[in-house]
Structures are given as structure tokens and as C-alpha cells.
C-alpha positions in Angstrom: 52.4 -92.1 -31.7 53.0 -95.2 -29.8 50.6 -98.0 -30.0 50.3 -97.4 -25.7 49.5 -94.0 -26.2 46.6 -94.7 -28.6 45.3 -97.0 -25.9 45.0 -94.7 -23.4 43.5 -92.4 -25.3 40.7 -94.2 -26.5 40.3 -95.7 -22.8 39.8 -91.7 -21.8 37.2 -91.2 -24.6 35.0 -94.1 -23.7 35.3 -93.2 -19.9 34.6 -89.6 -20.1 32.4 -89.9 -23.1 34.4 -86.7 -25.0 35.8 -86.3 -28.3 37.4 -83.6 -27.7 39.9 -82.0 -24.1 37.3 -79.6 -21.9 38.5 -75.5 -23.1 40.2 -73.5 -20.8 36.6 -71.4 -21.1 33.9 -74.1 -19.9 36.6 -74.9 -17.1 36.3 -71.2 -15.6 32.7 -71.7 -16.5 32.0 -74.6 -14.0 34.0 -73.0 -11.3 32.4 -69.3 -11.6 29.6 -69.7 -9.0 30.6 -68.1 -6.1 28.6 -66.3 -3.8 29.9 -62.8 -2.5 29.1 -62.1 1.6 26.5 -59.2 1.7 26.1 -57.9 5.1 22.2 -57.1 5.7 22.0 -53.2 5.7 18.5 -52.1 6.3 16.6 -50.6 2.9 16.8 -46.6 2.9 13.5 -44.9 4.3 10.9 -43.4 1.2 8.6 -40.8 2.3 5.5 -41.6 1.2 4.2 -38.9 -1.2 1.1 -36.9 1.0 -2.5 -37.7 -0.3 -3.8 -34.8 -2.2 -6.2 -32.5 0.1 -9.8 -33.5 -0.8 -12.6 -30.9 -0.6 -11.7 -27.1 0.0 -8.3 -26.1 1.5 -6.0 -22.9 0.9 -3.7 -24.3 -1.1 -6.8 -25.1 -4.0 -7.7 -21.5 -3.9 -6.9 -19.3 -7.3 -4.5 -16.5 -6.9 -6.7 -14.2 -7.1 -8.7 -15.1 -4.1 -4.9 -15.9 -2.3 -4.8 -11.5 -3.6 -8.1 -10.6 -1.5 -7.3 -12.6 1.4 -3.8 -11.0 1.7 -5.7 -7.7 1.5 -6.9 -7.6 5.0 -3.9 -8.7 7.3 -1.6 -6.5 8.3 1.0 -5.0 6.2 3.9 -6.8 8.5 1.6 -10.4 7.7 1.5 -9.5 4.3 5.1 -9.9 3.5 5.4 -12.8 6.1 2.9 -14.7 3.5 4.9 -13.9 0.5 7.7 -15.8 2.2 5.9 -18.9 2.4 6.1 -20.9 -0.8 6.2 -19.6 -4.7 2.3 -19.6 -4.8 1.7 -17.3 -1.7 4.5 -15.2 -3.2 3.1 -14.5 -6.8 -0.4 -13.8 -5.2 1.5 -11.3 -2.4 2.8 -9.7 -5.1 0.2 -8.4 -6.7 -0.3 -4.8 -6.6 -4.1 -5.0 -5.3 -2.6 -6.3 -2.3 -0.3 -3.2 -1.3 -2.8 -0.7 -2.9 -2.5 2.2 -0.1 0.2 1.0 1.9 2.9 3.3 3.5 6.4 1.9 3.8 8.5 3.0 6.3 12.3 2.1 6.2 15.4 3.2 7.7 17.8 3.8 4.5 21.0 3.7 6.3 22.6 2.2 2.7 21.2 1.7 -0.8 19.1 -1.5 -1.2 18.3 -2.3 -4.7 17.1 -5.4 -4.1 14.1 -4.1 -1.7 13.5 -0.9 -4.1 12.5 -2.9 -6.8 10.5 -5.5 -4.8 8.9 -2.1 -3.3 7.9 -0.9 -7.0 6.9 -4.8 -8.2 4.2 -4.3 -5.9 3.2 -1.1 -6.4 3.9 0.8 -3.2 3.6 4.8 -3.9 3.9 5.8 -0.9 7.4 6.1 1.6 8.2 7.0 5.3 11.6 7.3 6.2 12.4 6.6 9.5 16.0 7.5 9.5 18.6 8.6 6.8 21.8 8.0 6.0 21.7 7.6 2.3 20.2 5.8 -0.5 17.5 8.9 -0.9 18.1 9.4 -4.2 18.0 5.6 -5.4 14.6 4.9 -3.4 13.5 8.1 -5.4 14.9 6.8 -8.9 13.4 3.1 -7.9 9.6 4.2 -7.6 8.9 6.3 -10.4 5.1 6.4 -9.3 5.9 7.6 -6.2 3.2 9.6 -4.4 3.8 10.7 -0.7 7.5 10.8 0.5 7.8 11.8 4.6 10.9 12.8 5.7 9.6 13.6 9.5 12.2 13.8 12.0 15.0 12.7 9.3 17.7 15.4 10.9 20.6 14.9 8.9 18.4 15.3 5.8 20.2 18.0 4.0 19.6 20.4 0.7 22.5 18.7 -1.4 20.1 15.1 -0.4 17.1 16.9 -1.8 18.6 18.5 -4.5 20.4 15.1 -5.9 17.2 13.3 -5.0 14.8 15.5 -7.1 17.3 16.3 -10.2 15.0 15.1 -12.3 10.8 15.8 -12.0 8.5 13.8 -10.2 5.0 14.6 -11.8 3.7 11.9 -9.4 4.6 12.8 -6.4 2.1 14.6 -4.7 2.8 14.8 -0.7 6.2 16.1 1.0 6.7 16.3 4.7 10.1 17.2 6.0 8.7 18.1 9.9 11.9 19.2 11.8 14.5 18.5 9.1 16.2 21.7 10.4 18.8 21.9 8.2 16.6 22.5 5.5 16.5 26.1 4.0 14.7 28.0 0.9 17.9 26.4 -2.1 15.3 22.8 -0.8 12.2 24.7 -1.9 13.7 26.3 -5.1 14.5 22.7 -5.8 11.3 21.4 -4.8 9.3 23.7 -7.2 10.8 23.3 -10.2 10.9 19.5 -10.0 7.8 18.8 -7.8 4.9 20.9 -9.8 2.3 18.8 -9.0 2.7 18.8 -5.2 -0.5 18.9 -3.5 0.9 19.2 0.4 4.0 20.6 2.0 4.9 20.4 5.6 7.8 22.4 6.7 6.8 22.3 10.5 10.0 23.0 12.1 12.2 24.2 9.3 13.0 27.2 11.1 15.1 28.2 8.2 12.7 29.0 6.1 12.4 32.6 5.1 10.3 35.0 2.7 12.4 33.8 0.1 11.4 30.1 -0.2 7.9 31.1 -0.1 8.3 33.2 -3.0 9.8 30.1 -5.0 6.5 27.8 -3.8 4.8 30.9 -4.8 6.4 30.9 -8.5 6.6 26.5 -8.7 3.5 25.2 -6.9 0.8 26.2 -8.2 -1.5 23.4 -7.0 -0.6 23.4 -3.6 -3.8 22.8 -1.2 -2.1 22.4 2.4 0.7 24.3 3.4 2.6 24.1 6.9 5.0 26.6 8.2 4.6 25.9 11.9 7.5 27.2 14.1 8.9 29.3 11.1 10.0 31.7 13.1 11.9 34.0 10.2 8.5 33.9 8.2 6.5 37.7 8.4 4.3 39.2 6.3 5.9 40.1 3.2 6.5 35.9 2.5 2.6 35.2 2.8 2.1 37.9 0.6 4.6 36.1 -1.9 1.8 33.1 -1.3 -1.4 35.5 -1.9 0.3 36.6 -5.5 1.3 39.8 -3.7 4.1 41.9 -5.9 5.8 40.0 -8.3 5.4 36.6 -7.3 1.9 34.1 -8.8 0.5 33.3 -5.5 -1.0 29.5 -5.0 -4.7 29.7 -5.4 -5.4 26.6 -4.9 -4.2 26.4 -1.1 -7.4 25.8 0.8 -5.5 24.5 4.5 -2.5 27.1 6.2 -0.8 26.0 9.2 1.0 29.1 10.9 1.0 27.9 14.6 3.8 29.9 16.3 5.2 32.3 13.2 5.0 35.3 15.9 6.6 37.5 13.4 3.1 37.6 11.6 0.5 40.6 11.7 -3.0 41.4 10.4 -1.3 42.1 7.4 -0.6 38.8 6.7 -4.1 38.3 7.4 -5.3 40.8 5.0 -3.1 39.2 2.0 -4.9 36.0 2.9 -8.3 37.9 2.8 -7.8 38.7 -1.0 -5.6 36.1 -2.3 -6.3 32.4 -1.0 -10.5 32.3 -1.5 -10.5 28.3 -1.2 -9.1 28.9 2.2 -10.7 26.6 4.3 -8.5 26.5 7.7 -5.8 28.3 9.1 -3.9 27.6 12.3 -2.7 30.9 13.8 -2.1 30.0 17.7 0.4 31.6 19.4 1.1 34.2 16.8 0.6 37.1 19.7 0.5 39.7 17.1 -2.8 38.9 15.5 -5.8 41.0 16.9 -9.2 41.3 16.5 -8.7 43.4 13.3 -6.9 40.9 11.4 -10.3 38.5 11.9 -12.3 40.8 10.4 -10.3 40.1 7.4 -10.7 36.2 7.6 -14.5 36.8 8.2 -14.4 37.9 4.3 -13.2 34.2 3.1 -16.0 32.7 1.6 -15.0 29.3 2.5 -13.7 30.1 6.0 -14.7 27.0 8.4 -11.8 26.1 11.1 -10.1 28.7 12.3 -7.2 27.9 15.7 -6.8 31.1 18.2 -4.8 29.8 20.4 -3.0 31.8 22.7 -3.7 34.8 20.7 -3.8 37.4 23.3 -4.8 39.7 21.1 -8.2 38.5 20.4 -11.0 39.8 22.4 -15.1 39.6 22.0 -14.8 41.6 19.3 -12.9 39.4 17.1 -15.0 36.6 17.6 -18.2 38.7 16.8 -16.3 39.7 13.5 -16.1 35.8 12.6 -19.5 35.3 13.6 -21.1 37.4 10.6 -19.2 34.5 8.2 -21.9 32.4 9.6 -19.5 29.4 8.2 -17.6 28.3 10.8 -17.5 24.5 12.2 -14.7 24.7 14.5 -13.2 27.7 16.6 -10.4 27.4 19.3 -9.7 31.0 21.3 -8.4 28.6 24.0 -6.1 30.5 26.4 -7.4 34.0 24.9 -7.8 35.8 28.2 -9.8 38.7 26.1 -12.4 36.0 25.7 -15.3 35.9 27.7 -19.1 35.6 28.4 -20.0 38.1 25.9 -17.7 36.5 22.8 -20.6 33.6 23.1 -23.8 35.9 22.7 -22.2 36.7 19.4 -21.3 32.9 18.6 -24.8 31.7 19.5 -26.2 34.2 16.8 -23.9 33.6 13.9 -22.4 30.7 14.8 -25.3 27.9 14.8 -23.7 25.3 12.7 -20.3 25.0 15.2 -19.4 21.5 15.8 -16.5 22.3 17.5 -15.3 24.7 20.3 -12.6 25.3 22.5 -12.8 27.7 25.6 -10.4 26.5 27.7 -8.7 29.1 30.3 -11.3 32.0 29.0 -13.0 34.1 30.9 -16.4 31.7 31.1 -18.8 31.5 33.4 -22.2 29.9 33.9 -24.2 32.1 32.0 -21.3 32.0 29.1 -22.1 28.0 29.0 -26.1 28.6 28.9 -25.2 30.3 25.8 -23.0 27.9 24.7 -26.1 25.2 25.2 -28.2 26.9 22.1 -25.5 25.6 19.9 -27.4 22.3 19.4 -25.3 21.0 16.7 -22.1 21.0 18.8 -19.9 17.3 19.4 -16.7 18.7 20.9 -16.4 21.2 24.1 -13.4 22.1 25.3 -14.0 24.3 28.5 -11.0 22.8 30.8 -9.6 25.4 33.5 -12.8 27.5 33.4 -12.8 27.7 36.9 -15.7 29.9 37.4 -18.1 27.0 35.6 -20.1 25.4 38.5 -22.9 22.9 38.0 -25.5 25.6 36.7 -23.4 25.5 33.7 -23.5 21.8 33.1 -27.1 21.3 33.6 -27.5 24.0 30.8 -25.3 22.0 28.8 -27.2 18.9 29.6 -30.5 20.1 28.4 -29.3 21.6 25.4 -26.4 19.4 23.7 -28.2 16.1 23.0 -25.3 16.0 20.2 -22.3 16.4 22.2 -20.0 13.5 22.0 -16.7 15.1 23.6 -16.1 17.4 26.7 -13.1 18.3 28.1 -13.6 19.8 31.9 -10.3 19.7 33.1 -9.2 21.4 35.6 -13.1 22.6 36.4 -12.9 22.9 40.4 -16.0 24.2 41.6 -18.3 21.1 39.8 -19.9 18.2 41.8 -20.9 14.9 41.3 -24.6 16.2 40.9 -23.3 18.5 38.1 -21.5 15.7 36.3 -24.6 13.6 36.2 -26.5 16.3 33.4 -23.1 15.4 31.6 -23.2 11.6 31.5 -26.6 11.4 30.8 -26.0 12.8 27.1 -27.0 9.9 24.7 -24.2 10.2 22.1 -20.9 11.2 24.5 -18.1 8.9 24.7 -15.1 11.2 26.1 -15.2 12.9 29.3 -11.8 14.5 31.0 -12.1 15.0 34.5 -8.5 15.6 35.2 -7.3 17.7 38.0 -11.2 17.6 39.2 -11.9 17.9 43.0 -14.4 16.4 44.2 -16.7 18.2 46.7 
């Protein structure tokens, strides 16, 4: 090194005060600081978190007080408020909630999903609207099922009941299958064997129901208690024998309500199997079976626990039959409505032996004024029926007036020859709240 380099050198160290030639690394140091451009953006919106309710509010409440609120809406509220947050759900949920409730669907296709929410809440009881299929899977999904209506369900066929009831149902209790018309007895062979605990059958409508079918309820339901044939028109005598434990078949003794409205195949022999074989017969609906007569109700009269008995449009019952059912001395409601054998005298006999009627209908008999002074010494009567008794004038309704301090119901439709004096005995009753007046004249 040159003696001119060396000065140099020392003349940088005592200028810069440095021993040593700045790194590479405190350079970039020194010339680091440099400020990025930020544009201002506005600071994203927080929600502030809500205070927590002070004092009482619904959302404090225990689930079990959510449960006996729910109770009392309606049934379409109650599943709205399930919907509303996990809370409202669990409490919906609970099977106190649904206790009772009906559900009515339309199965048009299988809905797992619902069936099972159906059963998590307990629901035993099912009305179907309309059918197309998924029968048998709502049957399988609700083991505890207790009531199943198929009313009006037309396409409802036996191949749907036999695959929905291959196994038993020892819950199930009520069946209705109103006007599933293509119903016939293979349905109530099925029924019986898998349904022995049914309580009540309706088969209003099936009209192809025959003898047969109620020999197989006859030989699987043994604790049947209501029993509807209405409108089963192939139905005759020998088939409620089959019900009575006529011939070979073990009868239902247990059956204590009969509907046979409009099975005009039926005689007083039916009436005479029913006599000796149903004695918890209670009620029994024969209107419109023409061929009953007076001598088939002295047969009833024998039923020990006999009380509502329908005549309606049986034109073979006369004054005599109702004097046969007035030695029961039982009876709380009679309708010979449209019995044009029925007259004045029918009521001297009802007045004797009938004290404890609460209900009777007259309507289109052969009654006059005298008929309803009779009528009046039933003191414990609520519901009159005397529409298109067109011999009744206002005689008739001041008799009733002073006599039926009970009444609640009147039906005097039809009643042409009243006035507006007679009507006033009537609305002067202190306990009635229905009067018909329709197709009255005014005079």
C-alpha cells in the first residue's frame, strides 16, 4: 500500500469517526422506513351483543312450563312453536303436549320423516284425509297407535288393509272406514285376527259387507262395544245372529251401541237375536229399516239396558210398539219420527212408562194438541222434535209451556197453524236455547 493511500484512509477515519466500512446490513437498515399508502376504509360494523332480559320473560321460563303453555293453543300453533328456536322445539316435543290430539294427513307418498316426528310426540291417534299410499308405513311408524279413520278414503282397498295390518295391533282400539266402498268381508277377516282388541268399528257405507264378515267380527272381536253397519244393504238376519252368538259363530257380548240405519233387509228376527244375545245393548239405530214392526219392539223392550232407541221411518211401528217399549221404563231418547202409525195415543202410553225421556222426536206423526198435553207431563224432557205436526196449534204450546220448565231444544218446523201468542209460552222456558221456526207462517 502506497504511502497516499494510507493518508486517505486515515483522513476518512478521523472524519467519519469509523474503524470499520458501514455493512451492506445497517445500510438497508437506514433506508427501510418507508411508509405504505393505506386508503381509509371505514371499520366493519359489530352488533352489539343484546342485554340479557331482566325480570320475567318467555324465554327464562323452564321447559316444562314452555310444555303447559303449548297445551292450550291450537294443534296448528302447536307445531308453529316447535319451529321457533331449539328451546320451543324440545318443550313442543314433549308428549304432554299432543296428549289427545288427532292428526289428519293426506298420505299421497310415504313420509318417514313426519312418521317418526308423529310417534316422538306421542300422537295415537290418525285421520286420513286422502290415500294414495304410505298406509302401511304410518301403521308400522306408530306402534301405540289407537284410533285410525279412514272416512271417505275411496280408493282404500283390502290388499291396503291386509298389508297394513299383517302384523297385530293390540293397541289400536278405534277403526272407521265410512264409505270405503270397495271394502268387503277378506277386510274384516283381516281385521279380526290382527285387531282383537278393537273397541269400535264403523262400516257405514261398505255396502259390501255381507253375513259373512259379520261372522268373522263375530269369531275375532270379542270386545267390540260400537258397531256400525249403516247402509249395508246385503246385511239380513242370519249375519246379526252371527253377532248374538247365534249357530256356530261366539257372538260379541260386549257390544252395547248398533247402528243399523237403512239395512232394509232386516226383520224382527234380527230383533229377537239381539233380545237374547247383546244384554249391554244400550242403543240401536234401526230408521228406515221398513221391515221392523211393532213385534220386533217387544223384543228390545226385554234389553235390560235398553235407553236410545231411533224409529225413523219405520212404517211399521204403530201405538202399540211404542206401548211395548214403554214397560222397559228405561228409555232416555226415542225417535218414531216420520212413523205415520204414530199418534196421540203412542203418548198416553209414553207418559206412563216413559217418565225419565230426555229426548223425543215426533216429527210428521199423527200429533195433535191433546197428543202434546201429554207430552207436557214428561217433565224431565230437553229435546222436542215435533216439526211438520201440522195439526199442533197454540193449545199445544201453552201445554208445553207450563209443563217443560226443562226443555232446552224444540224443533217446530214446519208447524203452520201456530201464532205469535203461541210462541210466546215457548220462549218464556228458562233453560231453552234452540228454537226452529223454519217454514213457519205467520198468522
Amino acid at each position: 500500500m502506497s504511502a497516499w493511500t494510507e493518508d486517505v484512509l486515515s483522513w476518512c477515519d478521523d472524519r467519519l469517526g469509523l474503524t470499520e466500512l458501514p455493512s451492506t446490513t445497517r445500510r438497508k437498515q437506514r433506508s427501510a422506513p418507508y411508509r405504505l399508502h393505506r386508503p381509509h376504509l371505514p371499520a366493519p360494523h359489530v352488533p352489539e351483543t343484546p342485554p340479557e332480559p331482566q325480570g320475567t320473560h318467555i324465554s327464562r321460563l323452564y321447559p316444562e312450563l314452555l310444555a303447559l303453555i303449548f297445551e292450550r293453543l291450537p294443534v296448528r300453533d302447536r307445531g308453529r312453536a316447535a319451529q321457533v328456536c331449539r328451546a320451543w322445539r324440545d318443550a313442543a316435543d314433549r308428549r304432554s303436549v299432543w296428549r289427545g290430539v288427532e292428526a289428519a294427513l293426506h298420505l299421497r307418498r310415504p313420509a318417514p320423516v313426519l312418521f317418526a316426528s308423529l310417534a316422538r310426540r306421542g300422537v295415537r291417534k290418525l285421520q286420513v284425509l286422502s290415500l294414495r299410499r304410505g298406509l302401511r308405513d304410518a301403521v308400522i311408524a306408530l306402534p301405540g297407535l289407537e284410533s285410525l279413520s279412514l272416512s271417505g278414503c275411496y280408493s282404500v282397498t283390502d290388499t291396503a288393509l291386509a298389508s297394513a295390518f299383517a302384523a297385530e295391533l293390540p293397541a289400536l282400539k278405534r277403526l272407521d272406514l265410512s264409505l270405503c266402498k270397495q271394502v268387503t268381508d277378506s277386510s274384516l277377516g283381516r281385521i279380526a285376527q290382527s285387531l282383537k282388541n278393537l273397541e269400535e268399528l264403523e262400516l257405514g257405507g261398505c255396502c259390501n259387507i255381507t253375513d259373512t264378515g259379520l261372522l268373522l267380527i263375530a269369531w275375532g272381536l270379542r270386545k267390540l262395544r260400537r258397531l256400525n253397519l249403516r247402509s249395508c244393504w246385503h246385511v239380513n238376519d242370519a249375519g246379526i245372529a252371527h253377532l248374538c252368538g247365534g249357530g256356530e259363530a261366539r257372538g260379541t257380548p260386549e257390544l252395547e251401541h248398533l247402528g243399523l240405519q237403512d239395512c232394509q233387509r232386516l226383520t224382527d228376527e234380527a230383533l229377537k237375536h239381539a233380545a237374547i244375545g247383546l244384554p249391554k245393548l244400550k242403543s240401536i239405530n234401526l230408521s228406515f229399516c221398513v221391515a221392523v214392526t211393532d213385534a220386533g219392539l217387544r223384543h228390545l223392550a226385554r234389553l235390560p239396558h235398553l235407553e236410545d232407541i231411533n224409529l225413523r221411518a219405520c212404517d211399521g211401528v204403530s201405538d202399540a210398539g211404542v206401548a211395548h217399549l214403554a214397560e222397559s221404563g228405561r228409555l232416555r231418547a226415542l225417535d218414531v219420527s216420520f212413523c205415520d202409525k204414530v199418534g196421540d195415543e203412542a203418548l198416553s202410553h209414553a207418559t206412563l212408562g216413559l217418565s225419565g225421556l230426555r229426548s223425543l222426536s215426533l216429527s210428521a206423526c199423527r200429533l195433535t194438541d191433546e197428543g202434546l198435553e201429554r207430552v207436557a207431563r214428561l217433565s224431565q224432557l230437553e229435546t222436542l222434535n215435533i216439526g211438520q205436526c201440522t195439526r199442533v196449534t197454540d193449545r199445544g204450546l201453552r201445554a208445553l209451556g207450563d209443563g217443560l220448565q226443562n226443555l232446552k231444544a224444540i224443533d217446530l218446523y214446519g208447524c203452520t197453524c201456530i201464532t205469535p201468542q203461541g210462541l210466546d209460552h215457548i220462549v218464556k222456558l228458562p233453560r231453552l236455547s234452540v228454537l226452529n221456526l223454519g217454514l213457519w207462517h205467520v198468522r
